[in-house]
C-alpha positions in Angstrom: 0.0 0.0 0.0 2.8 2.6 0.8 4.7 1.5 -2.0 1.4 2.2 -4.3 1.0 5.4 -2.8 4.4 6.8 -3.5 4.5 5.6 -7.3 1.1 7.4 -7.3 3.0 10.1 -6.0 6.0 10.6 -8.3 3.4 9.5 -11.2 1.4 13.1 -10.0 4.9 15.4 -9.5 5.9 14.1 -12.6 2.5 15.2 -14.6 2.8 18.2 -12.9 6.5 18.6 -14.3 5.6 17.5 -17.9 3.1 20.0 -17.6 4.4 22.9 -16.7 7.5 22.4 -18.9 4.9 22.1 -21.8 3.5 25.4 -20.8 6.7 27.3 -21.2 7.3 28.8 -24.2 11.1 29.8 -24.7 11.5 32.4 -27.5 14.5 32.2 -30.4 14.2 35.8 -30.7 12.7 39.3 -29.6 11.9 42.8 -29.7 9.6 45.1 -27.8 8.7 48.6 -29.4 6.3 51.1 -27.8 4.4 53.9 -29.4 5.4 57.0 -30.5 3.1 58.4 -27.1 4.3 55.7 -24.9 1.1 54.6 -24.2 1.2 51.1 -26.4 3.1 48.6 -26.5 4.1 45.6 -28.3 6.1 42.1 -28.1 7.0 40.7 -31.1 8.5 37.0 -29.9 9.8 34.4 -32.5 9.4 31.1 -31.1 10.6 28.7 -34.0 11.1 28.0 -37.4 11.6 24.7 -39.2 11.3 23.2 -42.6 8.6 20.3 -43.4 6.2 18.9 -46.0 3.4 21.1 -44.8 1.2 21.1 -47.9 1.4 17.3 -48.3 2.9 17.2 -51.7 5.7 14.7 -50.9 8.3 17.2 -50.4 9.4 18.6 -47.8 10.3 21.7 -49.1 8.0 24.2 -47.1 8.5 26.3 -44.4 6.6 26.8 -41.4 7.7 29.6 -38.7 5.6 30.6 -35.1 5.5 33.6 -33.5 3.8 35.6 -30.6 2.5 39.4 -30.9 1.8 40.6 -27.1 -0.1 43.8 -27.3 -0.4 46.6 -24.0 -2.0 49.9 -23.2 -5.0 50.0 -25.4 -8.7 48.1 -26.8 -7.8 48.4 -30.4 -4.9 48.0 -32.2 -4.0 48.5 -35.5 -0.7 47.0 -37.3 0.9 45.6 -40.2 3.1 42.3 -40.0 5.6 40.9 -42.7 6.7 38.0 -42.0 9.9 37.1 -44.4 11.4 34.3 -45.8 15.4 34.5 -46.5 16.8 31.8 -48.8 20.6 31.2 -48.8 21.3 32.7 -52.5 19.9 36.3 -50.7 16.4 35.6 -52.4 14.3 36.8 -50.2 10.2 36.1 -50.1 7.8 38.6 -48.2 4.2 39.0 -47.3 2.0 41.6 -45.7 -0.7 41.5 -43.7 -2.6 44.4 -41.9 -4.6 43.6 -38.6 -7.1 45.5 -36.2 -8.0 43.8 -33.7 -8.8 44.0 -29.7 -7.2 41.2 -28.5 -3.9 41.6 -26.4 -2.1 38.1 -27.8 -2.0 36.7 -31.2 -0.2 33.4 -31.6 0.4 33.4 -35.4 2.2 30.6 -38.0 3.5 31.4 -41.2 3.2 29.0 -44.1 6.2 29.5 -47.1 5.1 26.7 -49.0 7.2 25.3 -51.8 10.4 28.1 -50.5 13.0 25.6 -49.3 14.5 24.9 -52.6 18.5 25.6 -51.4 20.8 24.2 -49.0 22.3 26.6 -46.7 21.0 29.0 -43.9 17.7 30.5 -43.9 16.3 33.0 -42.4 13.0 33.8 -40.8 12.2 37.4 -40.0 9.0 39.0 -38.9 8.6 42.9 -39.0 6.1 45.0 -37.6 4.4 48.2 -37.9 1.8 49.5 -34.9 -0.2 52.5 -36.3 -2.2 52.6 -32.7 -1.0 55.8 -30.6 1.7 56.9 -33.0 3.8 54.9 -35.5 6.2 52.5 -34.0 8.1 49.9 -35.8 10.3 46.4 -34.9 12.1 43.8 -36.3 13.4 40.2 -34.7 14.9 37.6 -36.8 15.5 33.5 -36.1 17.9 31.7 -38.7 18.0 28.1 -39.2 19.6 25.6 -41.8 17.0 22.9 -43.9 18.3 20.4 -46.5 17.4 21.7 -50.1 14.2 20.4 -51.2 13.0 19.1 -54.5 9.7 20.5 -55.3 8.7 22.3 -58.8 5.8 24.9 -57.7 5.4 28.2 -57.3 5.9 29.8 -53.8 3.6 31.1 -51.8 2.4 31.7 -48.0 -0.4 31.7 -45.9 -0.4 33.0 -42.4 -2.8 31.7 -39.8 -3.5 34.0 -36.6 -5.2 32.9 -33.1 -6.4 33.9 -30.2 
């Protein structure tokens, strides 16, 4: 019965472990910019990027990169985000989107499909542009190395943003 009771135990400190481990997000790379009136904020926060076949074609030449946007000081906020694709040759792939919205934390993933076509480093980069409380801009950047791949279409991306 004791014996029971401690594996029951370590079984529960070691759920408890797993997660809060799994709850903690550590970030490849950051920046924090603030308005022109100090009165907003924002956390742009990298968290990873990897290569995968991500639009099931059989290759895995596609890139898939995460990242946080932690918003302060205001309901509404207005901003544009380009999230950027670097290839080794210098080629470099970018996309803009423009967002209002009242929420204060947008988990977002950005989709280069059919990009990783080189060997070498790439590079993910993420800029931003708040428009709420004066103009304020940032920049933060996370660089990894895929294989080449060996697909034949076209790039493009698709970014997907949640609450």
């Amino acid at each position: 019965m004791v014996m029971a009771r401690r594996n029951l135990i370590s079984i529960l400190l070691l759920s408890v472990l797993i997660i809060a481990a799994s709850s903690t997000v550590a970030y490849a790379s950051s920046v924090t910019v603030r308005s022109s009136n100090r009165q907003v904020s924002v956390t742009l926060s990298i968290v990873e990027a990897f290569y995968t076949d991500a639009d099931g074609d059989g290759y895995e030449d596609d890139v898939v990169g995460y990242f946080d946007i932690f918003l302060g000081g205001r309901q509404r906020y207005t901003m544009d985000i380009s999230p950027a694709l670097t290839l080794p040759s210098g080629e470099s792939y970018t996309y803009l989107y423009t967002v209002n919205t009242r929420l204060s934390t947008l988990h977002c993933t950005m989709y280069f499909y059919d990009h990783a076509l080189e060997s070498g480093n790439y590079t993910f980069s993420v800029d931003i542009v708040l428009y709420t409380g004066g103009v304020a801009a940032g920049q933060t950047h996370y660089s990894f190395d895929p294989p080449g791949g060996s697909g034949d279409a076209d790039p493009c991306g698709f970014l997907v943003v949640s609450a």
